[in-house]
C-alpha positions in Angstrom: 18.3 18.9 0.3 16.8 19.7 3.7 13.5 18.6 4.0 11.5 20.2 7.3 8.8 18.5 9.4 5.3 18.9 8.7 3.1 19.9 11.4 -0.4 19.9 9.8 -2.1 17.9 6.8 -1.4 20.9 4.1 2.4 20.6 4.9 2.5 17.2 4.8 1.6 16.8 1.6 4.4 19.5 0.6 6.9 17.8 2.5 5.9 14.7 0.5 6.4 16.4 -2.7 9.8 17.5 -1.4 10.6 13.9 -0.5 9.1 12.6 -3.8 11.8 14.8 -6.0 14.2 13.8 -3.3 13.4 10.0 -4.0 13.0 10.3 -7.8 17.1 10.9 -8.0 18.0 7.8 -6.9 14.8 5.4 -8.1 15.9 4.0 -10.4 19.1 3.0 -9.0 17.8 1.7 -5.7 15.3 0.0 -8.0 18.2 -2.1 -9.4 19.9 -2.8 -6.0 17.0 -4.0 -4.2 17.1 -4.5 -0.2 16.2 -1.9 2.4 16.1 2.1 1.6 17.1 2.7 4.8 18.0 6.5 4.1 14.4 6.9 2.6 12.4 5.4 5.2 14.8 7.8 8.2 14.1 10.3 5.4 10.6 9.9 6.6 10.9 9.1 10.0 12.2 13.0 10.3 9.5 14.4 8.5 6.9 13.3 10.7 4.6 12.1 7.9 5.0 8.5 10.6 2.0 10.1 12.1 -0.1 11.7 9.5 -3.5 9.5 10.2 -3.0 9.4 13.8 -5.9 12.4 15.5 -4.0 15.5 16.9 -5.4 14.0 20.3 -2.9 11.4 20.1 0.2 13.5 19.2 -0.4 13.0 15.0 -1.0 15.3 12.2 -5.2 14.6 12.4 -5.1 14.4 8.6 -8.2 12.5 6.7 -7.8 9.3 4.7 -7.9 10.9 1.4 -5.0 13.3 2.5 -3.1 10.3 3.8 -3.5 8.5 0.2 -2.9 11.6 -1.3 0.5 11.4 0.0 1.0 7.3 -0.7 0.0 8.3 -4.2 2.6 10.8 -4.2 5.5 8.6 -3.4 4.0 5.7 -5.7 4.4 8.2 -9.3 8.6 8.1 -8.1 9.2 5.3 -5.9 6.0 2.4 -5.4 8.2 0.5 -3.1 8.7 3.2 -1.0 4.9 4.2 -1.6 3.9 0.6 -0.2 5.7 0.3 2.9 4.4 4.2 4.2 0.5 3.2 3.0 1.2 -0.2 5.0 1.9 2.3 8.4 -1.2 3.8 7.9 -2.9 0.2 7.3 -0.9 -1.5 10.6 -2.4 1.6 12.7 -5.7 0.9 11.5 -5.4 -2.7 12.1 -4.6 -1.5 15.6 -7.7 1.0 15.7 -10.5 -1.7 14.1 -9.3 -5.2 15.7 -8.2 -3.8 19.5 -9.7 -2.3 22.5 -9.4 1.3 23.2 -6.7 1.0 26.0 -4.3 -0.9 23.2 -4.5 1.0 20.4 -4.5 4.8 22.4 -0.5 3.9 23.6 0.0 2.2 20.4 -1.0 6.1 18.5 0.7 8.1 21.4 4.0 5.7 21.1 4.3 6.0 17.4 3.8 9.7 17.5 6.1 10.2 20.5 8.9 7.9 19.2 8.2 8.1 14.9 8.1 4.3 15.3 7.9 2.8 11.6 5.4 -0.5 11.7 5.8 -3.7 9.1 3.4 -6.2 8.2 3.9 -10.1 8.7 0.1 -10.5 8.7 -0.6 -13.1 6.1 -3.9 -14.8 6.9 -3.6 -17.5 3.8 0.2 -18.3 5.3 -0.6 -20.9 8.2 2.8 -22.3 8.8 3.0 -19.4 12.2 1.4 -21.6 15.3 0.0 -21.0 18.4 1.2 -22.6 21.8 -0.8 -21.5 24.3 0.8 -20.5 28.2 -0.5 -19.1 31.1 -0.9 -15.7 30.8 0.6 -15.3 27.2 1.3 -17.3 23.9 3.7 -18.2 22.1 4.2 -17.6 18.1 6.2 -20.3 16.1 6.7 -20.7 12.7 7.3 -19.0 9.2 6.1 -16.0 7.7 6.2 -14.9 3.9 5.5 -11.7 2.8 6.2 -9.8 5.1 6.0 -6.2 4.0 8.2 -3.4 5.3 9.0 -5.9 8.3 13.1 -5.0 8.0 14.0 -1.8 9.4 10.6 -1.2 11.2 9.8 -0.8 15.2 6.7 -2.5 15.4 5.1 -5.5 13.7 1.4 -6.5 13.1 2.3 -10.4 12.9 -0.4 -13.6 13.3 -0.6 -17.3 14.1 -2.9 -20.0 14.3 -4.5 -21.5 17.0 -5.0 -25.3 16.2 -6.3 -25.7 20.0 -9.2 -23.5 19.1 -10.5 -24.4 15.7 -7.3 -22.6 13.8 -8.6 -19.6 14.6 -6.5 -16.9 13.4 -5.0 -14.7 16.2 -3.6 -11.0 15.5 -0.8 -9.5 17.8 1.0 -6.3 18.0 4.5 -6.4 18.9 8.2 -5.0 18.7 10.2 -6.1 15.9 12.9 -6.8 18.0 11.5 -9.1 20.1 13.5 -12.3 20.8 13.0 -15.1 18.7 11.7 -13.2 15.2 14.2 -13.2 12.4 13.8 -11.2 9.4 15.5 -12.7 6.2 15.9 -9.9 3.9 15.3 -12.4 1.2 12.9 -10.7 -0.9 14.4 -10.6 -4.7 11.2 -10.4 -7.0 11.3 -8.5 -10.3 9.2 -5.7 -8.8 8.6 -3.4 -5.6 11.7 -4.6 -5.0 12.4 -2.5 -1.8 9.2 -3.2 -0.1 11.2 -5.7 2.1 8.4 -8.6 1.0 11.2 -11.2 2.2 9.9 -14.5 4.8 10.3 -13.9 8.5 11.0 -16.8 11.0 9.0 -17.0 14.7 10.8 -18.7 17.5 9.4 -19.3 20.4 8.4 -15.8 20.3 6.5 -14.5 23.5 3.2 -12.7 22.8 1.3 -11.1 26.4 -1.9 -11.4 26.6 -2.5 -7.5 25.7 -0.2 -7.8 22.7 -3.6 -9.6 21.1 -6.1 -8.0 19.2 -9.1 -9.4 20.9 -11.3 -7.0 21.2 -13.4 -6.8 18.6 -11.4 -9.0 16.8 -10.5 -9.2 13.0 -13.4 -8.8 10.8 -16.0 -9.0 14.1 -18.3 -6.1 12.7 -19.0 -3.8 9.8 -16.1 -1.2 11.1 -13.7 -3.7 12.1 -14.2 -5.3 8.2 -12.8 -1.9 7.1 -9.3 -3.0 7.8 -9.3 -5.3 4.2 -10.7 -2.6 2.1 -8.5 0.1 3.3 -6.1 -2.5 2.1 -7.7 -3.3 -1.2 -7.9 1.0 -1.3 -4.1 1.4 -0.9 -3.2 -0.5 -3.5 -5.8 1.3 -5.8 -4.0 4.6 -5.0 -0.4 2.9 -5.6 -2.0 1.3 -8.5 -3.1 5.3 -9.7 -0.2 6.7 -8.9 2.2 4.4 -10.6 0.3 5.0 -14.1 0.5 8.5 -13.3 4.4 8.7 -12.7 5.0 6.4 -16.1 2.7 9.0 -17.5 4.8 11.5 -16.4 8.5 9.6 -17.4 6.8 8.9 -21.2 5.6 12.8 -21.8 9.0 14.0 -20.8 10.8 11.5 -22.8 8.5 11.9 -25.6 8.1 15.4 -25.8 12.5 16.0 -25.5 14.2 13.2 -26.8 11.8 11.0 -29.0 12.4 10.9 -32.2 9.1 10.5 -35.0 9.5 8.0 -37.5 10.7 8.0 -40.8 7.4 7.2 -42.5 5.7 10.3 -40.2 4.8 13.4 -41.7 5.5 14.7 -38.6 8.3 16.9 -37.6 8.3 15.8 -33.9 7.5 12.5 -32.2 5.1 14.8 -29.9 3.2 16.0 -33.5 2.5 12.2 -35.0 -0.7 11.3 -34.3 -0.2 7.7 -33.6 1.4 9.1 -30.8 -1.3 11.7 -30.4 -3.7 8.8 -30.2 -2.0 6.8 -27.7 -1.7 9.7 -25.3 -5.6 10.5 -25.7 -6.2 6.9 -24.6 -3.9 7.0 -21.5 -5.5 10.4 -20.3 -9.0 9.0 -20.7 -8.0 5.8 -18.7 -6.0 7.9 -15.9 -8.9 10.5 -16.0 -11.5 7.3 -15.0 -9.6 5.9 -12.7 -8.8 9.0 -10.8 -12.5 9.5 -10.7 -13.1 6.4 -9.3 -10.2 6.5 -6.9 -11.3 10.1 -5.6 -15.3 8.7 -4.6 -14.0 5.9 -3.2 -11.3 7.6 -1.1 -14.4 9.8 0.1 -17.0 7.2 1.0 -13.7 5.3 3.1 -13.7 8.3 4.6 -17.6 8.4 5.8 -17.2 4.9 6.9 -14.3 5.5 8.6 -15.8 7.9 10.6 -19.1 6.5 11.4 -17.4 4.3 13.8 -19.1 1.0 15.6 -22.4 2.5 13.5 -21.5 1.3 10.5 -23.7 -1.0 9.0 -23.6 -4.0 6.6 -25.0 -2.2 3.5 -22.8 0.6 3.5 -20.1 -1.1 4.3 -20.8 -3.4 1.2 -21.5 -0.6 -1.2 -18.3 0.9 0.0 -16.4 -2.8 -1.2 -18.2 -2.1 -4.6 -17.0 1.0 -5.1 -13.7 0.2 -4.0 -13.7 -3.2 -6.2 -14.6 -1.1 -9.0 -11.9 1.3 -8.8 -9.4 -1.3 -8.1 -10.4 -3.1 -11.6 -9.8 -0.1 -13.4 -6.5 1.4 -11.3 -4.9 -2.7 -12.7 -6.3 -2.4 -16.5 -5.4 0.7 -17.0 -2.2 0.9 -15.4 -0.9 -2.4 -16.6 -2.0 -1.4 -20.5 -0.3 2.1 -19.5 3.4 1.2 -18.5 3.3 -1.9 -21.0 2.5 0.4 -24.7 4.5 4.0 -22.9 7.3 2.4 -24.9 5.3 2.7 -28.1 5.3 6.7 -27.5 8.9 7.0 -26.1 10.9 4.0 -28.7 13.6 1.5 -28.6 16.1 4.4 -26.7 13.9 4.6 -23.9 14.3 0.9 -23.4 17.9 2.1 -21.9 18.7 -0.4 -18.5 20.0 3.2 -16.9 16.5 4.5 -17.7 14.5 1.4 -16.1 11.3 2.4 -17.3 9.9 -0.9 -17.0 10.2 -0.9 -13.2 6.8 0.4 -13.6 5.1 -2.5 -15.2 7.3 -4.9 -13.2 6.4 -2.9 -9.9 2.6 -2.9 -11.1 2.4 -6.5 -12.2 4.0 -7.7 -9.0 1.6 -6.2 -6.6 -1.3 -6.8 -8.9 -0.9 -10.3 -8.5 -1.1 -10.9 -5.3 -5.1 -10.6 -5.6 -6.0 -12.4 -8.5 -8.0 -9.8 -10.6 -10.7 -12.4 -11.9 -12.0 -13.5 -8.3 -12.8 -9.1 -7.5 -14.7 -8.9 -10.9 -16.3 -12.0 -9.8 -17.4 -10.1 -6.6 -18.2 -7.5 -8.9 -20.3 -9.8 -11.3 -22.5 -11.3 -8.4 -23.4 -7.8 -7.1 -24.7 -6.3 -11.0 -26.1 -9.5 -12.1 -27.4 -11.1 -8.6 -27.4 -8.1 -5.8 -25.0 -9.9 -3.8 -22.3 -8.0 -2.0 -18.6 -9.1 -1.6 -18.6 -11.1 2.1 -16.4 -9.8 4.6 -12.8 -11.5 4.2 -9.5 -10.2 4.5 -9.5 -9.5 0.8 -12.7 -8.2 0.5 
């Protein structure tokens, strides 16, 4: 299938579609393997959709945020793990854009747009085992690195260390992936998103320049620069969304062509029982919420976004509310979702070529790496005591 390059926001989003049917032949199979989708992620590099965040001044596509998680939602209803690792560019850009100076992250946009570069993540702030050894003129990064997100077959990486001469303070860096001294493992092998490339990564002696740091402001120094964790917490929503929506999708098919209604129905179709009928209500009213919720939050990110340095505290906190809140409801609902669509498709759908469950696993796995109690928590202190979720880099 040939698949052109989008030039503007509207044809990305068709391009994506193209890809997504593209993608969905092969997702469950690749789903089963595991490792790198390396044909996938070139599959994107050609389509341009590398730059679709980064402003037209800076040789991207100038689309908005809600377009660009439009298109991560896209990919997330066929393939989450390829859905992750493209949100995560858009996140590693804006990491660029919130914690450096102007002179670092304008190259850093022209670069990726000139050359499609493809960025990971091995940014883990709760992994301290990465140290600091400072130098004259430049550090140097040593340690290991789990988690590491879309790190194999990428161009650039986002990667930190601690600084135990300066109170552990958490330093931020943007460099090459093939820079001497980092080794990539490829040892991710969970039970889902199981080609996000979520393996370890080892640091050797690995030189970081002084303008490979992001100094200026800093991580979390300011209202806009603590944007970067809830455009994180706001990707997954839309993964989260998108998942349910694509096991939606795989259960109506199956249910409405192949399932069979059983023998006690009255029914002369699976599609007419109305056990089945009542199930279905229940996952449209929970996909209809969250999509709500998903859609105003993607819009105030968006006003945030482009207020800049005048962002202030309060919005910035109601904006982590709203985004808490949606996130709540994209988990719930999509776990309870992909768990009972076997109680509308039946025990033939529960096929190993089929690998319907790859939805739950892919779902569970993400949604536990931010434990669900500690955001309604957050969520608890704001309704009952007015306080808003603090700045962090999960909040």
């Amino acid at each position: 299938m040939s698949i052109s390059s989008a030039s503007n926001p509207r044809e990305a989003l068709q391009v994506a579609r193209q890809l997504a049917d593209q993608f969905a032949t092969s997702a469950a199979e690749r789903d089963e393997r595991g490792g790198t989708p390396k044909a996938e992620r070139d599959a994107i590099r050609a389509s341009g959709l590398l730059t679709l965040n980064i402003p037209r001044e800076y040789g991207g596509l100038g689309a908005t945020w809600g377009e660009t998680l439009e298109v991560v939602r896209t990919f997330a209803r066929v393939d989450s793990s390829i859905a992750h690792v493209y949100g995560f560019q858009h996140l590693m850009l804006a990491t660029v854009r919130l914690f450096g100076s102007t002179a670092q992250w304008q190259p850093w946009y022209e670069g990726t747009a000139r050359h499609n570069w493809f960025w990971g993540n091995a940014l883990n702030p709760l992994d301290k085992r990465t140290q600091v050894i400072r130098h004259q003129g430049w550090r140097e990064f040593s340690g290991n690195k789990s988690f590491c997100s879309g790190a194999s077959d990428s161009d650039m990486l986002i990667a930190s260390a601690i600084d135990p001469s300066d109170d552990d303070r958490l330093l931020i860096a943007a460099i090459p992936t093939d820079r001497a001294g980092i080794t990539l493992h490829g040892d991710w092998n969970n039970m889902g998103q199981r080609q996000t490339d979520s393996g370890s990564a080892t640091f050797e002696r690995v030189r970081v320049e002084e303008n490979e740091l992001l100094l200026d402001p800093g991580p979390l120094s300011s209202p806009f620069a603590s944007l970067r964790p809830l455009l994180a917490q706001l990707t997954f929503v839309n993964l989260f969304l998108g998942i349910a929506e694509g096991a939606f999708e795989q259960a109506r098919g199956y249910t409405r062509n192949e399932a069979r209604p059983w023998f006690k129905s009255d029914a002369s179709q699976a599609s007419r029982d109305p056990y089945v009928l009542l199930h279905y209500g229940e996952f449209w009213a929970g996909l209809d919420a969250v999509r709500a919720l998903t859609e105003r939050a993607n819009q105030l990110f968006e006003a945030a976004w482009n207020k800049a340095e005048a962002l202030g505290e309060e919005e910035r906190g109601q904006l982590a509310l709203a985004i808490g809140s949606a996130k709540v409801n994209a988990t719930r609902v999509g776990l309870d979702l992909t768990s009972r669509l076997f109680e509308v498709t039946g025990a033939r759908a529960t096929s190993a070529a089929r690998r319907l469950d790859r939805f739950w696993r892919n779902l569970r796995t993400q949604t536990l790496h931010d434990p669900l109690d500690y955001r309604i928590r957050e969520l608890g202190e704001w309704a009952l005591n007015g306080t808003p979720p603090e700045p962090s880099f999960y909040s």
